[in-house]
C-alpha positions in Angstrom: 30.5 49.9 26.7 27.8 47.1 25.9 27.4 48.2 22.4 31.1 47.3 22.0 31.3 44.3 23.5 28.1 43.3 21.4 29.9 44.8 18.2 33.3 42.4 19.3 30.8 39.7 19.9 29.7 39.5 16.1 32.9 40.0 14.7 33.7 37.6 16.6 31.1 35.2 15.4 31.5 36.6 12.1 35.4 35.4 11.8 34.6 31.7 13.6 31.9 31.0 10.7 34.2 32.3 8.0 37.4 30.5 9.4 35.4 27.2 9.9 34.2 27.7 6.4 37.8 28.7 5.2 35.9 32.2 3.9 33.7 30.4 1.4 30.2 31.0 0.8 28.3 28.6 2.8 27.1 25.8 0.6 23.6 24.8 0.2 21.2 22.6 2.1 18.3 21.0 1.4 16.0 23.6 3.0 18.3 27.0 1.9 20.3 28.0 -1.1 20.9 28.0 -5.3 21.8 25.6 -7.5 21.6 25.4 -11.6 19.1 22.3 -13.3 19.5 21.2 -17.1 16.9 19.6 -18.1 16.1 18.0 -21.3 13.5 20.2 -23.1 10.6 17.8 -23.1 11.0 17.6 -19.5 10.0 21.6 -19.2 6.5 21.0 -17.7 7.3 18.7 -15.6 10.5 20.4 -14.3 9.3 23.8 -13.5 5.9 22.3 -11.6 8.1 20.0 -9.2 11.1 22.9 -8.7 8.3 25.4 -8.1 6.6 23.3 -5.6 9.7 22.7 -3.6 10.7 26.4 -3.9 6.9 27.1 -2.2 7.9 24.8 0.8 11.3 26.3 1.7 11.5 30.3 0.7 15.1 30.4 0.6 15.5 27.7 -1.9 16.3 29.2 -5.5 16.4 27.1 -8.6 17.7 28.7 -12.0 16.5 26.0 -14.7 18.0 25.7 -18.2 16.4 24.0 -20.8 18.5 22.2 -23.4 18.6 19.4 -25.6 19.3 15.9 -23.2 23.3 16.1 -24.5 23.7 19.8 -23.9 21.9 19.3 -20.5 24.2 16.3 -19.4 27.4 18.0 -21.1 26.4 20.7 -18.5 26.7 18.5 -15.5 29.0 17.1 -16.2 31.3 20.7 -16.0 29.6 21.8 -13.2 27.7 24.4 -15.3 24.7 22.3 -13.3 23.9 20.3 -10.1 21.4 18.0 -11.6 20.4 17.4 -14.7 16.8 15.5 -15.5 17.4 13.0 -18.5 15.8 9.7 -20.4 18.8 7.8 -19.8 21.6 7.3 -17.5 25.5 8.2 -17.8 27.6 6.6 -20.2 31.3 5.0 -19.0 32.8 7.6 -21.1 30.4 10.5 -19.1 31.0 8.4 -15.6 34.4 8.7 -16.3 34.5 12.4 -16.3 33.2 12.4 -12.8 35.6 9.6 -11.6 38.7 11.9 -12.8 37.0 14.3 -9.9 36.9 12.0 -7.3 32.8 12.9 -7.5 30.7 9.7 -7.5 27.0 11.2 -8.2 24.1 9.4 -9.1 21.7 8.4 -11.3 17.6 8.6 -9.8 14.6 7.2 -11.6 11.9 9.2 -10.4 9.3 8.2 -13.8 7.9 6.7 -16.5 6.8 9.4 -19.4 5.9 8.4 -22.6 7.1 10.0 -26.4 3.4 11.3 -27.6 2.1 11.0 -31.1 0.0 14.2 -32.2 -1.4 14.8 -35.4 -3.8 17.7 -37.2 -7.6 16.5 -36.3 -8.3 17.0 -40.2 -6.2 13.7 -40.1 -8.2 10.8 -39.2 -5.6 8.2 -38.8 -5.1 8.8 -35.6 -3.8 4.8 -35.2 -0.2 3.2 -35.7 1.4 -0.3 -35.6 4.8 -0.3 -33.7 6.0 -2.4 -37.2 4.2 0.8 -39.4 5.7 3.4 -37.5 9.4 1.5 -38.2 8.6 1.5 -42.2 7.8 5.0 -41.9 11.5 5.7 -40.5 13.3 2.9 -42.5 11.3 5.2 -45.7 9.4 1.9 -47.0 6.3 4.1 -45.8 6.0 7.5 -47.2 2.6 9.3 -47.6 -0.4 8.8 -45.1 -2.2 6.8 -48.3 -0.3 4.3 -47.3 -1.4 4.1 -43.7 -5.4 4.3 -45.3 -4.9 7.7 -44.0 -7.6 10.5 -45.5 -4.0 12.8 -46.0 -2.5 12.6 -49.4 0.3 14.3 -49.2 4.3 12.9 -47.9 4.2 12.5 -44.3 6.5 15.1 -42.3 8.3 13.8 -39.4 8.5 17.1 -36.5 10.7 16.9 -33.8 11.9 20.0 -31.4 15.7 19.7 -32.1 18.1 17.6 -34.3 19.4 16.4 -30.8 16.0 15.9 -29.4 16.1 13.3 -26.8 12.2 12.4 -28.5 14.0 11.9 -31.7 17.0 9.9 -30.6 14.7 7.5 -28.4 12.4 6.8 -31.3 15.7 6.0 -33.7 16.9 4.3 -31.0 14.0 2.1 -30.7 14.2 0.7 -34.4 17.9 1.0 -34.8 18.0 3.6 -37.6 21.5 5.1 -38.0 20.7 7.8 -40.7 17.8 9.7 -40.9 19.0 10.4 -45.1 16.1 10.8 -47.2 13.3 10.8 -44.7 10.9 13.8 -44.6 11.8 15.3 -40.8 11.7 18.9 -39.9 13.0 20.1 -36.7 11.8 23.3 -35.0 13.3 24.7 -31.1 10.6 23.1 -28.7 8.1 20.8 -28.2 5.5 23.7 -28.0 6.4 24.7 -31.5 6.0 21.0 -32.7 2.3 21.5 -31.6 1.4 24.5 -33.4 3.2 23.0 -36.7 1.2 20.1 -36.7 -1.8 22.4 -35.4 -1.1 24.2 -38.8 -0.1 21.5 -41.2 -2.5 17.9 -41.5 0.0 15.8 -42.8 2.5 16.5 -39.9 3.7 13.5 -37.3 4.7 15.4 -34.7 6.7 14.0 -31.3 6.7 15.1 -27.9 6.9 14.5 -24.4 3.3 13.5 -22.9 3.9 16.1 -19.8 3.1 18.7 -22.3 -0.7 17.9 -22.7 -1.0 15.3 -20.1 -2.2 17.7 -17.1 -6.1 18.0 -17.1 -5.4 20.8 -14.2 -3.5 22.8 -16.4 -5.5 25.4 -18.8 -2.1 25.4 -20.6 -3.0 21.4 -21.4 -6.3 22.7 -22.8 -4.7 25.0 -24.9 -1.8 23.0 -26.3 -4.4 20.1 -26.6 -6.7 21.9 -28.6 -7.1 20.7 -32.6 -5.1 17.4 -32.2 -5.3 14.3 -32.0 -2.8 11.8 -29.5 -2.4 8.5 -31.7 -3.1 5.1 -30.0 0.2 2.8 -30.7 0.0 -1.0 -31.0 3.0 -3.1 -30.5 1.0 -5.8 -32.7 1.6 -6.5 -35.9 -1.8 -7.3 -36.6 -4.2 -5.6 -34.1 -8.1 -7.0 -34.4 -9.5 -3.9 -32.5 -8.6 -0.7 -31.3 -8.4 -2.3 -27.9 -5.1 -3.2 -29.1 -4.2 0.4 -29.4 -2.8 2.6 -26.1 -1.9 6.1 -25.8 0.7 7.6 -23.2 -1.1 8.1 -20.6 -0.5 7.4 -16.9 -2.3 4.1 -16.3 -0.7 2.8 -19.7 2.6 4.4 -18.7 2.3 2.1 -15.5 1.4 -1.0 -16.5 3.8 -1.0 -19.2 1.3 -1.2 -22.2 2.0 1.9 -24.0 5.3 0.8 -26.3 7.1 4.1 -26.6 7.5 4.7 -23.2 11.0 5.9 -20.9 12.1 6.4 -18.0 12.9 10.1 -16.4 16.4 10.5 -14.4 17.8 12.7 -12.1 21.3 13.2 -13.0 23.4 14.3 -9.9 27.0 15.3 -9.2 26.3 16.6 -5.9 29.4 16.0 -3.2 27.4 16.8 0.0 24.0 16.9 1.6 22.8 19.2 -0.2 19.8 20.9 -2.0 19.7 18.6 -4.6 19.7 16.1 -2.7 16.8 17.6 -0.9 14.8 17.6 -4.0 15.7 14.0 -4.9 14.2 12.6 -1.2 11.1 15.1 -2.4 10.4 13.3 -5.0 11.0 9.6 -3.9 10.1 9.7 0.0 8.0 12.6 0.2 4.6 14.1 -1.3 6.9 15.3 -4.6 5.7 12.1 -6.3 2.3 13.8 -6.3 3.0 16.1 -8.5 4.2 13.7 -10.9 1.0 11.9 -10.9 -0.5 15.2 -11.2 1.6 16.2 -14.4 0.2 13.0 -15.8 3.9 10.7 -15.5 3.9 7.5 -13.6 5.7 7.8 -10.5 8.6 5.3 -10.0 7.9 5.6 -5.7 4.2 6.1 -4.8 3.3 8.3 -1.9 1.6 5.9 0.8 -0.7 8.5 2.8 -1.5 6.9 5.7 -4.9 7.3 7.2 -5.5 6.7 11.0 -9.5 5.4 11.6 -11.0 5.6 14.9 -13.6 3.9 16.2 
């Protein structure tokens, strides 16, 4: 007799969650559930440490990450394919629109400031650039590291990780080139292969995203790190020293100095308090930003710790 009225007790807590749910899978919080990220590809380092960190604080949090060039990313967003997507840049009014026509607001987080790295082959010893040099080399005025007083003789090659790269739109971007005809570039499928082509060939300019060699705790960092060199950038026309010169590293990142620098969204179209949401608050209000710091990224939020002294 008490086994049945137990047994008619769950079904009949079983049927109140599902009614009040209207049989739907509950959704997600931010301390239980899955959701989808796209992420643009430069972003991978940095992406997979903060998701893994948040998935090590709450055990019933799942996070399946896709890794995509920034359009693909956004484009999956923006069909629901993904809950958030980490980006350089914010949503267009065309791409704002499509969320409008759902009634879904979302939202647009800057949680950093990374920085597009130049890496070249440590046979090259020009390992610094002018803001106005790096512009001739992409308008084709410059062509061969000779010109640069480089000890390479050879055409320079331009190496992104995708013809959609968000690395190689920021940089045309950023000196308004609209065709990239007759300029030496060869695209491969991720930042990691950009560093072993220009591991392999000296007169290679390769571009990435800093996060990949910027995290000293990393033996990864070592490894990617090892046989290049990071080129010092000057937004001078006319530097008189290599003071003048800053690579993307944190403190530069920071204070603004290093020239090719971005910022790092968080795309959202969430519609309730959910688990993205949960890892948004992570990284602004809560120890998340650490890990950004750590990664080698400026934090947009710093996390205050608060230290108590007794006397």
């Amino acid at each position: 007799m008490k086994r049945s009225i137990f047994y008619c007790a769950l079904l009949a807590t079983a049927a109140l969650a599902a009614s009040c749910n209207n049989g739907k899978a509950p959704l997600d919080n931010p301390s239980r559930g899955s959701i989808t990220i796209a992420a643009d590809e430069s972003f991978k380092p940095l992406v997979s440490q903060i998701t893994s960190a948040y998935e090590g604080i709450y055990p019933n949090v799942k996070f399946t990450l896709v890794f995509r060039p920034e359009q693909e990313a956004i484009n999956m967003m923006l069909r629901d394919s993904a809950r958030l997507a980490f980006t350089t840049r914010k949503l267009t009014k065309n791409e704002q629109r499509a969320l409008d026509q759902r009634k879904i607001i979302g939202g647009a987080v800057k949680i950093a400031t990374d920085g597009v790295a130049l890496i070249v082959n440590k046979a090259n010893t020009d390992s610094l650039i002018t803001m106005d040099q790096l512009r001739s080399v992409f308008t084709g005025k410059v062509k061969t590291w000779a010109q640069l007083a480089g000890n390479q003789k050879e055409p320079i090659t331009l190496v992104f990780d995708n013809n959609n790269s968000s690395n190689l739109d920021f940089v045309l971007t950023t000196f308004g080139i609209k065709s990239v005809d007759g300029l030496r570039i060869f695209t491969t499928r991720s930042n990691r292969e950009v560093i072993d082509f220009v591991r392999k060939n000296p007169s290679a300019l390769g571009f990435i995203g800093v996060n990949w060699i910027s995290d000293g705790d990393e033996p990864l960092t070592t490894e990617l790190s090892a046989d290049l060199r990071v080129m010092g950038v000057s937004s001078k026309p006319n530097p008189t020293g290599r003071a003048d010169y800053y690579q993307p590293f944190q403190e530069d990142l920071g204070m603004q100095r290093y020239p090719l620098r971005r910022p790092v969204y968080i795309l959202s179209r969430e519609a309730h308090p959910g688990l993205g949401g949960g890892l948004i608050n992570y990284l602004i209000r809560d120890a998340g930003s650490l890990i950004i710091y750590k990664v080698g990224l400026w934090p947009s939020v710093r996390y205050n710790r608060e230290i108590n002294l007794q006397k």
